[in-house]
N, CA, C and O atoms as a DFTB+ gen file, in Angstrom:
360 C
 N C O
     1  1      71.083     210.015      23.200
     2  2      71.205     210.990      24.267
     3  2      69.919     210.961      25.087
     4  3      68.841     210.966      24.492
     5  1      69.968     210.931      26.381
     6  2      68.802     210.279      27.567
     7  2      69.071     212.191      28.004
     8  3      69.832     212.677      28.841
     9  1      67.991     212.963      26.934
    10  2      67.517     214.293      27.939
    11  2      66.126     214.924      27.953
    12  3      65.272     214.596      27.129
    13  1      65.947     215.698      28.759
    14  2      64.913     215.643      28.861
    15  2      64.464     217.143      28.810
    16  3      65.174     217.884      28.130
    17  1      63.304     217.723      29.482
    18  2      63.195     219.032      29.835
    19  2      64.010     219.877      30.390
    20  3      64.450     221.001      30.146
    21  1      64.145     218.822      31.451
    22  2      65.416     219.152      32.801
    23  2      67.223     218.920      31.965
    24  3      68.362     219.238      32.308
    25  1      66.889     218.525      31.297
    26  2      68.328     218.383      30.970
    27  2      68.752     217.188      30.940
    28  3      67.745     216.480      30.974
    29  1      70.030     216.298      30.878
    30  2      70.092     215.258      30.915
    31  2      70.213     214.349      32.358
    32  3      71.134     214.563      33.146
    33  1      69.028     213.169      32.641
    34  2      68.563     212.699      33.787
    35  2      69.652     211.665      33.944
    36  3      69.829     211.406      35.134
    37  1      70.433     210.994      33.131
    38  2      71.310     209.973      32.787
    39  2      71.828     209.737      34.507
    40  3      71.598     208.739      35.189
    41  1      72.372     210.637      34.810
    42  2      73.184     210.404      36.099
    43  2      72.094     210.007      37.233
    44  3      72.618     209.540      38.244
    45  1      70.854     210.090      37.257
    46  2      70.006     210.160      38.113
    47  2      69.409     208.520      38.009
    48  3      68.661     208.173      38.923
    49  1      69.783     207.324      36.719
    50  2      69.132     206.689      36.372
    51  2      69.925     205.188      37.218
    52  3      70.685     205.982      37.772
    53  1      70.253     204.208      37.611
    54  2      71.224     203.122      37.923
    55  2      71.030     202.165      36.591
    56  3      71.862     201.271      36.438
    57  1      70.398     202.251      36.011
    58  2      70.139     200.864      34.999
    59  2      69.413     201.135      33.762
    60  3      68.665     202.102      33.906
    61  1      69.370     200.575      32.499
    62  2      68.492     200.778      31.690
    63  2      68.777     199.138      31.246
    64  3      69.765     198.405      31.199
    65  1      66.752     198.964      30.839
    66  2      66.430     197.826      30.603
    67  2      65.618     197.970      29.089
    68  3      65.053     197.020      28.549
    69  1      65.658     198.805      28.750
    70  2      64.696     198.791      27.307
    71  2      65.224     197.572      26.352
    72  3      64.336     196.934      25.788
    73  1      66.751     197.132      26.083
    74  2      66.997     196.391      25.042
    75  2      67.657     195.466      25.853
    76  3      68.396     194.846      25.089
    77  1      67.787     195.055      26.945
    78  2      68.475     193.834      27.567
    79  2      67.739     192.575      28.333
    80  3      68.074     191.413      28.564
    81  1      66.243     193.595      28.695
    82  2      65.511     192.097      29.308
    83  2      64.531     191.396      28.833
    84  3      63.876     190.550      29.441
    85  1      64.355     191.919      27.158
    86  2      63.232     191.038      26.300
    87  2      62.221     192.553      26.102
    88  3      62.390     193.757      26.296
    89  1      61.101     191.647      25.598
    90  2      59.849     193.033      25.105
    91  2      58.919     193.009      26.389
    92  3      58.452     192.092      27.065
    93  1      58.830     194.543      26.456
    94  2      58.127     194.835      27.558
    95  2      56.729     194.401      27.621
    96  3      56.149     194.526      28.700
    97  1      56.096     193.898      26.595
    98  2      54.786     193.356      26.691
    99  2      54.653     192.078      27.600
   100  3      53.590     191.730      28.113
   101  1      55.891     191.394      27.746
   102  2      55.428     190.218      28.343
   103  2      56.417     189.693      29.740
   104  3      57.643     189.594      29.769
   105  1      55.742     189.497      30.497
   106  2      55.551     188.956      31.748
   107  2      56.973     188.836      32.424
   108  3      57.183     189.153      33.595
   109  1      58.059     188.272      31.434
   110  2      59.167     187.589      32.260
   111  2      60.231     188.880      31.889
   112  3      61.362     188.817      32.371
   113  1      59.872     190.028      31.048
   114  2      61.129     190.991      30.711
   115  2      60.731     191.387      32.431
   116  3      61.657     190.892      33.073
   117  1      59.806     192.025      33.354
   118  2      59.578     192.282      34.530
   119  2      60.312     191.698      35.572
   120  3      60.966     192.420      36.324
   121  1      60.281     190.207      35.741
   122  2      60.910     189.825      36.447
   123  2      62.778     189.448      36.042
   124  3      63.688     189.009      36.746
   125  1      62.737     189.727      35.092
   126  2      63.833     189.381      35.072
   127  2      64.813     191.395      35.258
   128  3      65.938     191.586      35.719
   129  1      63.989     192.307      34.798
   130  2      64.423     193.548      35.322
   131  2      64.571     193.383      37.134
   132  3      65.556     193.887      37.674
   133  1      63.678     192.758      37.849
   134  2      63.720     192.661      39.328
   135  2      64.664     192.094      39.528
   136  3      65.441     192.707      40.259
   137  1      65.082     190.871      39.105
   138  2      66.528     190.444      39.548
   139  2      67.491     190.672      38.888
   140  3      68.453     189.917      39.038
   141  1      67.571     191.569      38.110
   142  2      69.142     192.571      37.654
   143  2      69.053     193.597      38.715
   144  3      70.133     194.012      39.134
   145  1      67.970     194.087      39.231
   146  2      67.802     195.355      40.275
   147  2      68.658     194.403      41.510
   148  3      69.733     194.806      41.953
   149  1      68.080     193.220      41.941
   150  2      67.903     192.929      43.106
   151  2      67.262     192.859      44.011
   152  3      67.654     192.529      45.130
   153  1      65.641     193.293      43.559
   154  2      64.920     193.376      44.225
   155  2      63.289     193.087      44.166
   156  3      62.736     193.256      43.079
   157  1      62.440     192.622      45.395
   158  2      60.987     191.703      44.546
   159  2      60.271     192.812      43.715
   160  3      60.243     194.027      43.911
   161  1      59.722     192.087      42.768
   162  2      58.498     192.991      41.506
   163  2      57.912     193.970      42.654
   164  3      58.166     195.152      42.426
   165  1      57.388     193.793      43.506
   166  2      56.487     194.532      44.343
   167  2      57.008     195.672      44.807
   168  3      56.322     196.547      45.335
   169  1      58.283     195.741      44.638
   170  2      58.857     196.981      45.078
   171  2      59.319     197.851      44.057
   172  3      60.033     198.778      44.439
   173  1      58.946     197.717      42.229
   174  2      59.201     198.587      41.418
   175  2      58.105     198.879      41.254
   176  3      57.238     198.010      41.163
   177  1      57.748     200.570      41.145
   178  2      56.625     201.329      40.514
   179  2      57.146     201.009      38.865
   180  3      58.352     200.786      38.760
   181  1      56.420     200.977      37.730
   182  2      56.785     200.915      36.419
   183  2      55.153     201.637      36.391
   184  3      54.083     201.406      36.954
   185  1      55.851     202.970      35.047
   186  2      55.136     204.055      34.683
   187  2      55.362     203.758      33.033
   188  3      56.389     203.841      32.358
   189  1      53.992     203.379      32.663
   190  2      53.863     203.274      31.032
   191  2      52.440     203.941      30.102
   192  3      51.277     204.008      30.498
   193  1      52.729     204.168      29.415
   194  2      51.175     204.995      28.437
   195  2      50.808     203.953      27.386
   196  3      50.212     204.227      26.344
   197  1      51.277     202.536      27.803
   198  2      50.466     201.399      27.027
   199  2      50.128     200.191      27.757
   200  3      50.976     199.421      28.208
   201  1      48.785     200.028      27.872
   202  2      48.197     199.142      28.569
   203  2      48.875     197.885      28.606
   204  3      49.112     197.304      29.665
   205  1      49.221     197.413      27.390
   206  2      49.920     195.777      27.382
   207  2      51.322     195.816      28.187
   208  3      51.914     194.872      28.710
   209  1      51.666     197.127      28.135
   210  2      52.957     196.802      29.277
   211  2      52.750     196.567      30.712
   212  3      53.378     195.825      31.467
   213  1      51.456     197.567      31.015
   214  2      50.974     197.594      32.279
   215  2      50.423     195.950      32.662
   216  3      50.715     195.494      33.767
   217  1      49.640     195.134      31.702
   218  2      49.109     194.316      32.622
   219  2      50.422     193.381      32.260
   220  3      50.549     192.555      33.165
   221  1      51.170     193.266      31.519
   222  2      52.655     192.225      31.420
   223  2      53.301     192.612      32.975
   224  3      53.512     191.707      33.782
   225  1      53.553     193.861      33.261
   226  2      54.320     194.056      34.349
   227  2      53.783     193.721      36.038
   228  3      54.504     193.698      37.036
   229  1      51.881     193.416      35.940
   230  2      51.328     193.422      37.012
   231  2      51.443     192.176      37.286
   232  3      51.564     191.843      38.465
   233  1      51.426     190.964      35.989
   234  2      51.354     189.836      36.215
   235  2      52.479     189.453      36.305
   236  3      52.623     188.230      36.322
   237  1      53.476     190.156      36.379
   238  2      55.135     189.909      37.102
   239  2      55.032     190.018      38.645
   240  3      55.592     189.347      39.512
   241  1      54.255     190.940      38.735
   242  2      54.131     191.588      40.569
   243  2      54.645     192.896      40.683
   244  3      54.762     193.361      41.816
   245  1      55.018     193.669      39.560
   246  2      55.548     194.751      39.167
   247  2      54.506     196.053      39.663
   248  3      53.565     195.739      38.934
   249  1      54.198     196.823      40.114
   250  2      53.087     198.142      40.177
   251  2      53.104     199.106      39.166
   252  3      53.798     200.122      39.188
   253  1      52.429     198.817      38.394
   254  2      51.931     199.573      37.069
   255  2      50.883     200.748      37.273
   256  3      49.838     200.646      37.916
   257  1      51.272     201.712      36.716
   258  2      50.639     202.915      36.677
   259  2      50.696     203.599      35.538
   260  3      51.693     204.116      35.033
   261  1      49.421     203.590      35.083
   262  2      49.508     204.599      33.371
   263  2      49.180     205.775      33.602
   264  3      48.475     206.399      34.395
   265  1      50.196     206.052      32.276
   266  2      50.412     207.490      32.025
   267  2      49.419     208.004      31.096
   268  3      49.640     207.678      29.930
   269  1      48.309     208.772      31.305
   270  2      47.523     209.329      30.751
   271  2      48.154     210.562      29.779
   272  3      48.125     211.743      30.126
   273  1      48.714     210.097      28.535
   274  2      49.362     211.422      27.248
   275  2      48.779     211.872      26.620
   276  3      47.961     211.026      26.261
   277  1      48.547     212.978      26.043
   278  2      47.824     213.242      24.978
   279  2      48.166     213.042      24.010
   280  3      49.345     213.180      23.685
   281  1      47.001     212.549      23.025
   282  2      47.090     212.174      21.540
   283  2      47.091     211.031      21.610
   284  3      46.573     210.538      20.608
   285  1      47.651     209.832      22.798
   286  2      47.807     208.660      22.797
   287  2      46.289     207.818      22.500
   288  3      45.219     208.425      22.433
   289  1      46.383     206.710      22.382
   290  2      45.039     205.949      22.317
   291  2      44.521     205.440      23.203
   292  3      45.132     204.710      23.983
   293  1      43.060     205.750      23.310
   294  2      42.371     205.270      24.409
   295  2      42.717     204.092      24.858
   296  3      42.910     203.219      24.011
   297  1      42.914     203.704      26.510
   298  2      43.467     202.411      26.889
   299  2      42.082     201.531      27.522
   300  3      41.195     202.139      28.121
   301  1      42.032     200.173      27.326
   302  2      40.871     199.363      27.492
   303  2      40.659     199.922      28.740
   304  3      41.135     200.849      29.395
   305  1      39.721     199.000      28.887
   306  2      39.584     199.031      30.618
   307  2      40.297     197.995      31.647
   308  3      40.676     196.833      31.508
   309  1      40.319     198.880      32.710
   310  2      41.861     198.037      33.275
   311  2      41.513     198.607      34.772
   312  3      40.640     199.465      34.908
   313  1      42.299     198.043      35.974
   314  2      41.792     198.392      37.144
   315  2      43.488     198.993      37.890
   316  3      43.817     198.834      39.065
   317  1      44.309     199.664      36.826
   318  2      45.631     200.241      37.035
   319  2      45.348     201.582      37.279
   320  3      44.613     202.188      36.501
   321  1      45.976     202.294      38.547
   322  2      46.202     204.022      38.747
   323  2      46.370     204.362      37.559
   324  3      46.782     203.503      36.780
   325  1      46.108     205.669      37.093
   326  2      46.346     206.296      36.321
   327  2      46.629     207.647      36.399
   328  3      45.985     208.271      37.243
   329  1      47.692     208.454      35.514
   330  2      48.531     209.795      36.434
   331  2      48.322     210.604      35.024
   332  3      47.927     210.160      33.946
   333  1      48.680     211.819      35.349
   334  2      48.747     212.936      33.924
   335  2      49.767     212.964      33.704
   336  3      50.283     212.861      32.591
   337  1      50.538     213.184      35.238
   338  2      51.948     213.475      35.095
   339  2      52.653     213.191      36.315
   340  3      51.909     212.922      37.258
   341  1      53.967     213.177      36.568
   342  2      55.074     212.044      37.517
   343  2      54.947     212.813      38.670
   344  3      55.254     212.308      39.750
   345  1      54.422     214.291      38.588
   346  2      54.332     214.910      40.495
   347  2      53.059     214.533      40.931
   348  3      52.465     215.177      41.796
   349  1      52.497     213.324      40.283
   350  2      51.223     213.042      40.836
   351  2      51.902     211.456      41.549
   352  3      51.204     210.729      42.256
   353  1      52.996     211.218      41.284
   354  2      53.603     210.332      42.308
   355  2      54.238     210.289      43.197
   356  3      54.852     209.309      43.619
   357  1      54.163     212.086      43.928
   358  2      54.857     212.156      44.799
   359  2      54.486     212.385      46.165
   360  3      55.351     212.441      47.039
């Protein structure tokens, strides 16, 4: 069940890629999410709270932005935006 605070976002979503385009750590699950979308890496924001997804998805052409969570583990150093929370992307 895909819910959330708000309730369930499901209808709000067109696609889910977690188990169909490979592991998000590496490079080609990115592009290959862009062409199930239809559209170039450069035009998906991808929002993650683990660094190895972020630089897998940049070196797709993907725009990576971490999610700063609490409790999570400190992330290396990296030259990716970083947000608290998703109305800081608006």
């Amino acid at each position: 069940v895909n819910r959330s605070s708000a309730g369930d976002l499901g209808p709000f979503l067109s696609g889910y890629f977690d188990t169909t385009t490979g592991p998000k750590r590496e490079a080609n699950s990115y592009t290959a999410i862009a062409a199930a979308m239809g559209v170039q890496p450069a035009k998906i924001l991808f929002v993650t709270d683990v660094g190895e997804e972020a630089e897998a998805a940049a070196a797709a052409g993907v725009v990576p932005v971490l999610s700063l969570r609490p409790g999570n583990k400190p992330l290396p150093a990296h030259s990716h935006r970083e947000i608290e929370g998703l109305t800081e992307l608006i």
